[in-house]
C-alpha positions in Angstrom: 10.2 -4.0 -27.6 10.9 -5.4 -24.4 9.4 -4.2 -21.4 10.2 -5.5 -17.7 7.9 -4.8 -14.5 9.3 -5.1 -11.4 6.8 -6.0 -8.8 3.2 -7.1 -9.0 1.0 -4.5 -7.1 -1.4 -2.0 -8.0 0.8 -0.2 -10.0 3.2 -2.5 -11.5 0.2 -5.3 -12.5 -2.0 -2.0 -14.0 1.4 -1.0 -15.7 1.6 -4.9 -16.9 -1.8 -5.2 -18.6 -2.3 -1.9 -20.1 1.6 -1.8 -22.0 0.8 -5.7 -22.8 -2.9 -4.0 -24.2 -1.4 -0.8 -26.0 1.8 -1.2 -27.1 2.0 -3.0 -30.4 4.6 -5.6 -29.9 5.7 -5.2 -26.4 7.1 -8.2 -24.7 6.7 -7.7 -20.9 7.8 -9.8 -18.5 6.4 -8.9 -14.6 8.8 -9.8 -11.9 7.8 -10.7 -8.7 8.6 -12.3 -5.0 5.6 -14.1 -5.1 2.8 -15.6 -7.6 0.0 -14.0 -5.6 -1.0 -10.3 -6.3 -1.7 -8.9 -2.8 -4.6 -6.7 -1.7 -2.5 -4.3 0.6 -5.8 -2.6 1.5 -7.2 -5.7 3.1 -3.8 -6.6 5.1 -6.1 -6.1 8.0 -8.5 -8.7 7.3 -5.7 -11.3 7.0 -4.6 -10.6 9.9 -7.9 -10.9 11.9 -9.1 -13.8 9.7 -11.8 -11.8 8.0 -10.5 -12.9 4.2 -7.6 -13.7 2.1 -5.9 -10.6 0.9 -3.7 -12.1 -2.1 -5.0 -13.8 -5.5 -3.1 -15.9 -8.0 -1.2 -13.4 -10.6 -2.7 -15.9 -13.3 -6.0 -14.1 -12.1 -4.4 -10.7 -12.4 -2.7 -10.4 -15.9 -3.4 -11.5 -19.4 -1.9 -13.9 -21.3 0.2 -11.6 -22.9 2.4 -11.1 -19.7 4.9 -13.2 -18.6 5.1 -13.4 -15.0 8.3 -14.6 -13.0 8.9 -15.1 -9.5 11.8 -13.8 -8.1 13.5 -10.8 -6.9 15.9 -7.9 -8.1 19.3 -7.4 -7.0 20.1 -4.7 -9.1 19.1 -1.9 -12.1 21.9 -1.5 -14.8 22.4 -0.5 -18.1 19.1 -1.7 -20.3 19.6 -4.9 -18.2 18.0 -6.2 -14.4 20.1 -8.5 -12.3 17.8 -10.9 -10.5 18.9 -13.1 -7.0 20.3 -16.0 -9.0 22.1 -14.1 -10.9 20.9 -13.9 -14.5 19.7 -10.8 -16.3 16.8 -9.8 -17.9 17.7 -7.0 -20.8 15.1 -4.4 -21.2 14.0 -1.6 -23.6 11.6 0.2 -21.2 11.5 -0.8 -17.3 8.8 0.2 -14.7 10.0 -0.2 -11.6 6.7 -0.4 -8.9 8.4 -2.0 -5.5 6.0 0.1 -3.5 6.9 0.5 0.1 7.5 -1.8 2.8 8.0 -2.2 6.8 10.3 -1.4 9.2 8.9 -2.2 12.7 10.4 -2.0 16.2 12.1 -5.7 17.7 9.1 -7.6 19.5 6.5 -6.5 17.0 4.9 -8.2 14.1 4.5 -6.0 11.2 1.1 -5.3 9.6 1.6 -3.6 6.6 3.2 -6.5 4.4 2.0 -10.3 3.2 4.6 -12.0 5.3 3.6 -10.0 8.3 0.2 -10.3 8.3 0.5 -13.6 7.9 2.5 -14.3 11.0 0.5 -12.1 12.7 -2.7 -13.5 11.7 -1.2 -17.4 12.6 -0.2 -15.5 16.4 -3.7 -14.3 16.5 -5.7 -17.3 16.3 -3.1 -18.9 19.0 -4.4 -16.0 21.9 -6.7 -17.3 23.9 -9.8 -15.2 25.7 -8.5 -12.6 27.8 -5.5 -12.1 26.1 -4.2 -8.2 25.1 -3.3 -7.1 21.6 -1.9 -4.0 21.5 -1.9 -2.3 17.7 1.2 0.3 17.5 0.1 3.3 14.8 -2.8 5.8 14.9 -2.7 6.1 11.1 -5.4 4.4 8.8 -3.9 1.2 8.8 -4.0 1.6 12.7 -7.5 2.1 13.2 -8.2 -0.8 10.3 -6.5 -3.3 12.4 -7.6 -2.6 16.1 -10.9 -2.4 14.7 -11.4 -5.6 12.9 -9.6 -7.5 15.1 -12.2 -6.1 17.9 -15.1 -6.9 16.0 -13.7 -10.5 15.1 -12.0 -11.5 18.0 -14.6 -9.8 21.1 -12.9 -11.9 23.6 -9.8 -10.3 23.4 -8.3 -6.8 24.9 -7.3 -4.8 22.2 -5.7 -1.5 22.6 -4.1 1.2 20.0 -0.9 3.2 21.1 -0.6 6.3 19.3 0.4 9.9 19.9 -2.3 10.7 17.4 -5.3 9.1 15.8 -6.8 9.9 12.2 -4.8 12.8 11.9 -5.3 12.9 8.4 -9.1 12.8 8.6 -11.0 16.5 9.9 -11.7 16.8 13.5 -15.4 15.6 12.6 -14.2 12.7 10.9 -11.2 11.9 13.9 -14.2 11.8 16.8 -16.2 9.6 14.5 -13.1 7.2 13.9 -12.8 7.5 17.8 -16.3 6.9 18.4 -16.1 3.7 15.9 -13.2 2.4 17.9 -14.9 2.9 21.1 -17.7 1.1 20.3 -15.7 -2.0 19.5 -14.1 -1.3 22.7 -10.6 -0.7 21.5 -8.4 1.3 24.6 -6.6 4.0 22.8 -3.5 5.1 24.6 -2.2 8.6 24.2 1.5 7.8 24.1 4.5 6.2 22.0 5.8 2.6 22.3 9.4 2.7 22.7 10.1 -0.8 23.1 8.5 -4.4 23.2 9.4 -7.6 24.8 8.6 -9.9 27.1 4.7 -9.9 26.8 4.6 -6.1 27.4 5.2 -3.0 25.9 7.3 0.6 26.9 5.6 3.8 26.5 7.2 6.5 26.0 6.1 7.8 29.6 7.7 5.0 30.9 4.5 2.9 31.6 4.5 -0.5 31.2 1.9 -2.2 29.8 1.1 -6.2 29.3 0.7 -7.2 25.6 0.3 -10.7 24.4 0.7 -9.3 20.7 2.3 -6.2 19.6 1.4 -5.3 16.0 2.9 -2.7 14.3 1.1 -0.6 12.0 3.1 2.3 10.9 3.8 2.5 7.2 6.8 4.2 5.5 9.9 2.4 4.2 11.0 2.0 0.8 12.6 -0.8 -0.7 16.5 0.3 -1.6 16.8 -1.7 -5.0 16.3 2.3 -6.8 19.0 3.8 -4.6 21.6 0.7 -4.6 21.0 1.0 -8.3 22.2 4.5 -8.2 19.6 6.3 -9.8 19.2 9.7 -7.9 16.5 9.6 -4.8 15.3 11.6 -2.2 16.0 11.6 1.4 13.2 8.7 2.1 14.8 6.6 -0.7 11.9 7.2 -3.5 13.0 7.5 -7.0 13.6 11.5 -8.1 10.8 11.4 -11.6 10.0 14.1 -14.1 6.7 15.2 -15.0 6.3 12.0 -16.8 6.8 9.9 -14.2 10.6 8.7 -15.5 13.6 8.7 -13.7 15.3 11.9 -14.1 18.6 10.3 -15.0 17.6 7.7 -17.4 13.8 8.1 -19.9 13.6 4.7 -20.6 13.2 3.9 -17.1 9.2 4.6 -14.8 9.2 4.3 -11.2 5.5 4.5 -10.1 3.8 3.6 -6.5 4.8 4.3 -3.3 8.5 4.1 -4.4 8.1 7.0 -6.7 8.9 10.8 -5.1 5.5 12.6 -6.7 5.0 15.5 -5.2 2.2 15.7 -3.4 1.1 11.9 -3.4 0.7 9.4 -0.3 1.0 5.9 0.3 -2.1 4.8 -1.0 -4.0 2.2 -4.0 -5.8 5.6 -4.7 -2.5 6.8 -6.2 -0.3 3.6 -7.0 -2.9 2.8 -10.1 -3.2 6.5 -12.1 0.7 6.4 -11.4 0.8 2.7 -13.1 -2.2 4.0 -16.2 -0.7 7.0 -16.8 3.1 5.9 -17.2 2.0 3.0 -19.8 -0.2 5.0 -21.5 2.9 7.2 -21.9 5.0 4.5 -23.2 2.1 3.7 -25.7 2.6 7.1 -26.7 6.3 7.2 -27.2 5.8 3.8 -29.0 3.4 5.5 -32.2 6.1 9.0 -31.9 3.7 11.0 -30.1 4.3 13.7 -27.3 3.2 12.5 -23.9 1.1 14.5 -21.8 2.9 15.3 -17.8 1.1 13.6 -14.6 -1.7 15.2 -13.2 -3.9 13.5 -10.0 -5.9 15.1 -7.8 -7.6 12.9 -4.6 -11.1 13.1 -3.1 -11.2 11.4 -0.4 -9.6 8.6 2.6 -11.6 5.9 3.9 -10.9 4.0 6.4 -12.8 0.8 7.6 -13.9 0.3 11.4 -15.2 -3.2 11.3 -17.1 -4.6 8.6 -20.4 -2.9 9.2 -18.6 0.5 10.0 -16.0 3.2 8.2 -15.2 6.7 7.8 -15.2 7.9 3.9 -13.4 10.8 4.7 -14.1 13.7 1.5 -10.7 15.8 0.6 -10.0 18.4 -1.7 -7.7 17.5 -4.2 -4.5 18.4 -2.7 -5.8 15.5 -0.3 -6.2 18.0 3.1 -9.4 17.2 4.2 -12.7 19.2 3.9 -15.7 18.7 6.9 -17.4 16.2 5.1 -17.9 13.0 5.6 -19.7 9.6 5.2 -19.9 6.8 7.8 -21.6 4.2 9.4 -23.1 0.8 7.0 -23.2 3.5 4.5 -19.3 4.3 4.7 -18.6 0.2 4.8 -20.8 -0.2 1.8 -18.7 2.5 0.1 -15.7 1.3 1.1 -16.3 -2.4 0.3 -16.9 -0.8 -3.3 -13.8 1.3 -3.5 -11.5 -1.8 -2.4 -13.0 -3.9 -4.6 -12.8 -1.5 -7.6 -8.7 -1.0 -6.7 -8.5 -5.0 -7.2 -10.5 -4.7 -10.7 -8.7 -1.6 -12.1 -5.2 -3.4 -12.6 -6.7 -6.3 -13.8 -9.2 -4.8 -16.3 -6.8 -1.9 -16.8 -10.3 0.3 -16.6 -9.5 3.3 -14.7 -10.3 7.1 -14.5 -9.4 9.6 -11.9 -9.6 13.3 -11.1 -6.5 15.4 -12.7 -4.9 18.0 -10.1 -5.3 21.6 -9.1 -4.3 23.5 -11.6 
């Protein structure tokens, strides 16, 4: 049996090792842009020089997986079309692009390797007193203003954002706040508009200087599913069945970020059940057994402030959030723990999580 994965994050390197692990036989082949398995989760730390967010895919999958670096043009009949042109023929393909970037002209983007990269490299170029201004008031937001505070306190950094944590509860939003503040990260009430010329465009109409503008609003999927035409929703993710296969074509699993489950978010929290689940139904299919549908419920956001700081924000499982919540060294130990149990899961292909709501 042959078996292609098509990128080499949490979903499609989990996907990877566990098919590799349970189905007798299987030949997979992971295909990826680059030869590094990158830690989305800690995008903000390589950007603020805090760590290095990407490890060798050698370090990620068995021997048993063939990895190859490259991109895909194009999904057809049994086969993938790579860049260069060849083909790679397929009996089962999981397809786990995730999601990816589309910020406003004058900004660096966050949220991908490339990005942070550049951003990180403009960073350490700034000297004292210059002002960073972080576009977003999402988790990814807050992550970067805040560990670029705590590791560069002789800058000015400021977050732009109509809202801030609006996914956390109020408690857990004036706790964020109070993190930020503490850093002394300005947090503007408003939307960039535009960004040139070492400032920025509100919304309002004010102008404000900015020797960096970083973008940090996620949301963007990649178009390889939809230029394939297999059938998508109105953001571009792939339309699945309770199994998590395209609706159009069984021998085909879309899983991550690029996958239209209803009810999930953007998140490593649901990119590797998405990844365990879909190769433990191939292994299924493989012995002529009946798979069992997709069920994942959350229970809980966190998101870092710093490295001694973060809110572990507790949900139910439809993800809206309840009152409680953790915080302070507490929180950071917590959510050192859950980052570096997302890295171990795909490799180890260990993983458990709570089903949904029934």
């Amino acid at each position: 049996m042959k078996v292609v994965v098509v990128g080499a994050g949490y979903a499609g390197t989990m996907a990877a090792n566990k098919v590799a692990a349970k189905v007798r036989g299987a030949q997979v082949t992971m295909v990826n842009p680059r030869a590094e398995f990158v830690e989305r989760v800690r995008l903000h730390q390589q950007v603020a020089g805090t760590c290095h967010a990407a490890t060798p895919l050698a370090e990620m999958v068995g021997d048993r997986v063939t990895t190859l670096v490259g991109s895909v043009d194009e999904i057809g009949d049994g086969t993938v079309t790579m860049s260069d042109g060849t083909g790679l023929e397929f009996d089962y393909l999981f397809v786990a692009v995730g999601s990816t970037v589309d910020p406003l002209p004058g900004t660096v983007a966050v949220g991908t390797w490339e990005g942070a990269q550049d951003a990180r490299e403009q960073l350490e170029r700034l000297a004292a007193g210059a002002v960073v201004t972080v576009v977003g008031g999402g988790l990814t937001g807050l992550e970067t203003a805040a560990e670029i505070a705590e590791a560069r306190t002789d800058l000015t950094i400021r977050l732009v954002s109509s809202t801030v944590g609006e996914s956390l509860s109020e408690g857990g939003r004036q706790r964020a706040r109070s993190g930020l503040a503490r850093l002394g990260v300005e947090i503007v009430s408003d939307t960039v508009t535009a960004a040139a010329d070492g400032e920025v465009i509100l919304r309002s109409g004010t102008r404000l200087p900015s020797d960096l503008t970083l973008w940090a609003v996620m949301g963007t999927i990649p178009d390889l599913v939809a230029r394939s035409g297999l059938p998508v929703d109105d953001a571009g993710r792939a339309l699945v069945d309770e199994y998590l296969r395209s609706v159009n074509d069984e021998r085909i699993f879309v899983v991550g970020d690029c996958a239209a489950v209803p009810g999930a978010r953007a998140a490593c929290a649901t990119a590797v059940p998405q990844g365990t689940h879909a190769a433990n139904t191939l292994a299924r299919i493989s012995r002529n057994r009946k798979p069992a549908p997709y069920s994942m419920g959350y229970v809980g956001q966190a998101v870092s402030l710093g490295r001694r700081d973060s809110v572990i924000q507790v949900t139910r499982r439809d993800d809206s959030p309840r009152r409680a919540y953790l915080s302070g060294r507490t929180g950071a130990a917590l959510k050192e723990a859950i980052v570096r149990g997302a890295k171990a899961a795909p490799r180890t292909g260990i993983y458990a999580w709570m089903p949904g709501k029934k």
